[in-house]
Backbone as JSON, one array per atom type, in Angstrom:
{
  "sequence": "XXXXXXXXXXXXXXXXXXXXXXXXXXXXXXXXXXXXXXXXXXXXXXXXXXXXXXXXXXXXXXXXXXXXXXXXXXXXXXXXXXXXXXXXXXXXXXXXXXXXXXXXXX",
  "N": [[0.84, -1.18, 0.0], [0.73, 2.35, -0.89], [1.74, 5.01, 0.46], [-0.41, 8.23, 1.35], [0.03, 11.3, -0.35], [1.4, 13.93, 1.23], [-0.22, 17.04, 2.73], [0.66, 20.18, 1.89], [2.0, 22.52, 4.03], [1.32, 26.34, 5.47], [3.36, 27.76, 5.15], [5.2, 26.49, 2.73], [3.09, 26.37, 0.87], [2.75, 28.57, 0.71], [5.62, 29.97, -0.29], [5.4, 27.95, -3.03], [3.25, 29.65, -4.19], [5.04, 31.52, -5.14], [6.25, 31.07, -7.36], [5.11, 30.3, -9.33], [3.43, 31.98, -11.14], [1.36, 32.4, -12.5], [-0.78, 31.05, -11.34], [-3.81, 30.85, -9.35], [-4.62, 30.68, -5.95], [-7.59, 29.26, -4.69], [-10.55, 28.97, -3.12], [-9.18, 26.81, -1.83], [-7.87, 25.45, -3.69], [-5.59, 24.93, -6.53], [-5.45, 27.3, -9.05], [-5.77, 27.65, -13.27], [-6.38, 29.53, -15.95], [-6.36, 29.38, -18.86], [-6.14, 30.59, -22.61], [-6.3, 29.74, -25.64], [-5.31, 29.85, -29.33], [-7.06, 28.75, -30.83], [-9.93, 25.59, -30.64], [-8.55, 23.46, -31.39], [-5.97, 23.62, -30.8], [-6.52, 24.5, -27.74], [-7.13, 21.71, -27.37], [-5.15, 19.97, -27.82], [-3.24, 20.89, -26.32], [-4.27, 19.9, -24.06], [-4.24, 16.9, -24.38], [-1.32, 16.94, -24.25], [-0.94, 17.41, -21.15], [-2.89, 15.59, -20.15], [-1.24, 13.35, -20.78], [1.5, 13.71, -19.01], [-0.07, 13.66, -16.69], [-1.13, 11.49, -16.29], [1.16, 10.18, -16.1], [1.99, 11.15, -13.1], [0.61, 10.06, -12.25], [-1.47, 11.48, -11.01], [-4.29, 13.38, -11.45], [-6.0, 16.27, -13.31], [-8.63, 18.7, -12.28], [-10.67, 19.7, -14.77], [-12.29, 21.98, -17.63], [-13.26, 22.61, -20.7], [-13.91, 24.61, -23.12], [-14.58, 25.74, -26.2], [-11.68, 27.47, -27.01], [-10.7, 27.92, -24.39], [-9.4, 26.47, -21.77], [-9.82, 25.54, -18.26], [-8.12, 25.02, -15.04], [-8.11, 22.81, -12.19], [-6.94, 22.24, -9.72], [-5.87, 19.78, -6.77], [-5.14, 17.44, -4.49], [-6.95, 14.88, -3.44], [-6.67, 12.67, -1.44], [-4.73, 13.62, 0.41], [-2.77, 13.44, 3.34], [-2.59, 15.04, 6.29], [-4.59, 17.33, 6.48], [-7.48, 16.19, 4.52], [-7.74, 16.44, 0.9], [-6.38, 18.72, 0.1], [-3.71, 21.03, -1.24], [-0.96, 19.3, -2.44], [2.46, 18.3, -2.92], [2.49, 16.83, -5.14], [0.99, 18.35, -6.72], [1.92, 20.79, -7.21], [4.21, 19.71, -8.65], [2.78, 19.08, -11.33], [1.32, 21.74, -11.57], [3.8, 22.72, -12.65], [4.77, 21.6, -14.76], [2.99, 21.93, -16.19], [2.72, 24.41, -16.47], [5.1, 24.72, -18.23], [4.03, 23.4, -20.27], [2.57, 24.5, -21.41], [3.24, 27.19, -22.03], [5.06, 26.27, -24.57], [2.75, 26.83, -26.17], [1.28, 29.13, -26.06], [1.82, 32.68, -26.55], [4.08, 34.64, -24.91]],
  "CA": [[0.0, 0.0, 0.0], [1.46, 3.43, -1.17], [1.42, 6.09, 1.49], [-0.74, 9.21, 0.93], [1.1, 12.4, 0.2], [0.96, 14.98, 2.66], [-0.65, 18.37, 2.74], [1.48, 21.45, 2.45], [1.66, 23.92, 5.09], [1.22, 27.22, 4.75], [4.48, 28.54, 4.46], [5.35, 26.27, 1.7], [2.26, 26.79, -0.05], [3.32, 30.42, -0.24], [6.5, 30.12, -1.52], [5.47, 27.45, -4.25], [3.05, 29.76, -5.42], [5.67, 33.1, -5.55], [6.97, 30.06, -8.22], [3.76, 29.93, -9.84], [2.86, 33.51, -10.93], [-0.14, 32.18, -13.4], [-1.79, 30.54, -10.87], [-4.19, 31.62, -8.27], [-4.98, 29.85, -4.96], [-8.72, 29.65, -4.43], [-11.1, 27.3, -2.55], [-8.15, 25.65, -1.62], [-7.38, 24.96, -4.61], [-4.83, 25.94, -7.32], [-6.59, 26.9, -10.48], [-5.5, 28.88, -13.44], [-7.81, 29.71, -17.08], [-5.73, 29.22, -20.45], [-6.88, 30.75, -23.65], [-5.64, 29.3, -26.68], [-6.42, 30.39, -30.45], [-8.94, 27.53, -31.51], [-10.21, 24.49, -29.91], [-7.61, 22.25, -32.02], [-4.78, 24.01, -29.95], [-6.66, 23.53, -26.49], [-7.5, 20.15, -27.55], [-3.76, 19.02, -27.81], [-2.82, 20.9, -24.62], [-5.24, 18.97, -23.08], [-3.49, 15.78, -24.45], [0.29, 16.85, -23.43], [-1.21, 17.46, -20.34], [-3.05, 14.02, -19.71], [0.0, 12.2, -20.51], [2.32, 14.12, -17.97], [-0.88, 13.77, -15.81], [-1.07, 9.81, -15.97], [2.52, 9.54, -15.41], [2.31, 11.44, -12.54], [-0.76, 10.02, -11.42], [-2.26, 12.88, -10.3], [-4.98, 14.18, -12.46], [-6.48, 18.14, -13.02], [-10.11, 18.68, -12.54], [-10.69, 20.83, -16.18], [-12.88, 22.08, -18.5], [-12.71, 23.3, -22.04], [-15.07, 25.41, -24.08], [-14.33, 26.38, -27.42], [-10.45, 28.07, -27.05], [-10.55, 28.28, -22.94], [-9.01, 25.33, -20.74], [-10.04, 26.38, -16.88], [-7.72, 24.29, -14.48], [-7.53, 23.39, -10.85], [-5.63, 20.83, -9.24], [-6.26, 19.57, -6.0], [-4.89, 16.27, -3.8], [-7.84, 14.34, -2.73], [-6.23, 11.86, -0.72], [-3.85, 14.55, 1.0], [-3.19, 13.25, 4.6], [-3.86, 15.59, 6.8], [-6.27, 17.31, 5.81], [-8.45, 15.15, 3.25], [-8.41, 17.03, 0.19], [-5.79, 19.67, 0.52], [-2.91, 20.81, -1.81], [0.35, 18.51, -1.73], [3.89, 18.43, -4.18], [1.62, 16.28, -6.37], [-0.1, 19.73, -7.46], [3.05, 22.09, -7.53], [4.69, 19.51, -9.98], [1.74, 19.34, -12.27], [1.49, 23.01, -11.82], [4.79, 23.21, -13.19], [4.76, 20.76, -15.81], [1.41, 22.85, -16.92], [2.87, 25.39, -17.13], [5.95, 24.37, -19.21], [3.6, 22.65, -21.93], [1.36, 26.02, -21.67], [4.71, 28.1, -22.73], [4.98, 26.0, -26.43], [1.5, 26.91, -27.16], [1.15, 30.76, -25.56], [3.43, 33.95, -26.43], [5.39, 35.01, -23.84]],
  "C": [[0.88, 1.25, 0.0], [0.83, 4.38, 0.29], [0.54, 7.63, 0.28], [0.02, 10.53, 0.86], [0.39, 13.76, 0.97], [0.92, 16.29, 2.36], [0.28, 19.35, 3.08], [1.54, 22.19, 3.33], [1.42, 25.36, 4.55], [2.43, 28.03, 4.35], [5.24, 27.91, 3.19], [4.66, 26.29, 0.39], [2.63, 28.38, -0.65], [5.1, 30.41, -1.02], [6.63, 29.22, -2.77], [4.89, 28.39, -4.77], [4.25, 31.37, -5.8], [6.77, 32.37, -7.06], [6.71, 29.78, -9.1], [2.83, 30.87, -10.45], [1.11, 33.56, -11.77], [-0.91, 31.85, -12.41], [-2.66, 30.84, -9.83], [-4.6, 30.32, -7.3], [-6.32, 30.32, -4.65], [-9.42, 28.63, -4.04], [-10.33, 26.26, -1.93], [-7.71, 24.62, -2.29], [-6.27, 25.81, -5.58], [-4.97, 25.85, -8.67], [-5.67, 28.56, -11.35], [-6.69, 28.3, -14.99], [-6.6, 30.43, -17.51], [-6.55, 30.2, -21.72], [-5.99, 30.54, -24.9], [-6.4, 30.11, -28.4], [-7.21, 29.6, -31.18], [-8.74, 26.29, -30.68], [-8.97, 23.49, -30.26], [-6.25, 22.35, -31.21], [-5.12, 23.87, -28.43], [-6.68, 21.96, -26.32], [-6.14, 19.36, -27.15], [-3.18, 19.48, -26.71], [-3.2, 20.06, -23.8], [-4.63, 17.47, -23.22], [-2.21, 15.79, -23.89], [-0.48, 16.73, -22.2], [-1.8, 16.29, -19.64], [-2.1, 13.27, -19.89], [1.17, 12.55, -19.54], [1.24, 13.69, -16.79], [-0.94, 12.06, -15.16], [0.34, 9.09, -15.77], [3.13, 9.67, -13.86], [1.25, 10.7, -11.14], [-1.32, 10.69, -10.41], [-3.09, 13.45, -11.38], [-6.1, 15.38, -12.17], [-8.1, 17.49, -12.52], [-10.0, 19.54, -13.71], [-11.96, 21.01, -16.81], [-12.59, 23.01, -19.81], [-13.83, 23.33, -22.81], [-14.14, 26.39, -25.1], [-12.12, 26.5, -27.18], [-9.87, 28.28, -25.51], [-10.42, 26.56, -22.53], [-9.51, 26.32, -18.98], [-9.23, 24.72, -16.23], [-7.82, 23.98, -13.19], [-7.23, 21.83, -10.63], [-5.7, 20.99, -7.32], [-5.79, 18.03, -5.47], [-5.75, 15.89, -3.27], [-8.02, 13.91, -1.93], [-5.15, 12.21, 0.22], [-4.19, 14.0, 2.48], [-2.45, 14.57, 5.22], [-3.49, 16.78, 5.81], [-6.64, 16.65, 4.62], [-8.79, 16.28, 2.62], [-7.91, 18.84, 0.48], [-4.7, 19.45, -0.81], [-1.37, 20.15, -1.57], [1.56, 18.96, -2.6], [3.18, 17.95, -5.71], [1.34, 17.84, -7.38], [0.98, 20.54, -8.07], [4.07, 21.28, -8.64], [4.03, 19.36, -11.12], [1.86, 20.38, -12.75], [2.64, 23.22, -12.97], [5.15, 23.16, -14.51], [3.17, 21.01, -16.76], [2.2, 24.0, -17.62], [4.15, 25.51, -18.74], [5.04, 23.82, -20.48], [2.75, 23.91, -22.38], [2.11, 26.9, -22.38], [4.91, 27.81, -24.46], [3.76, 26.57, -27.07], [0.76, 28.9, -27.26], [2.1, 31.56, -25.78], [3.17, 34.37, -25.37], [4.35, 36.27, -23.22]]
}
């Protein structure tokens, strides 16, 4: 049985996100909203992104309408607290944002 990973505190939560400048912390979650220039270009973000996602096994919550991805990312199984952000999230985050960079100018 794998151990659950463990909920950040708050002082590391703040300096992942000063790491993180796209992303906002909300709900206790860490969510950011993409806009790409046509669905065919969210579409394939959305694919890099599930395959970093299933390697990491950790996967977003998302949605995607038309040219807009909306993200948030969240540890479910976070001991303590149930359902808190962990490392899981801040390397996702990261590895979001790096595949978000090929597809977005600067």
């Amino acid at each position: 049985m794998t151990s659950k990973p463990l909920a950040l505190g708050p002082d590391a939560l703040s300096k992942a996100l000063e790491r993180l400048p796209a992303w906002k912390l909300e709900d206790g979650k860490l969510k950011r909203d993409l806009r790409f220039v046509n669905f065919i270009q969210a579409l394939s973000f959305i694919n890099e992104v599930a395959v970093v996602a299933e390697d990491l096994n950790h996967h977003p919550e998302w949605s995607n309408v038309y040219d807009r991805v909306h993200i948030e990312l969240i540890t479910h199984d976070a001991a303590p607290p149930r359902g808190a952000l962990s490392k899981l999230d801040l390397a996702l985050a990261q590895k979001i944002d790096a595949i978000a960079a090929t597809y977005l100018p600067p």
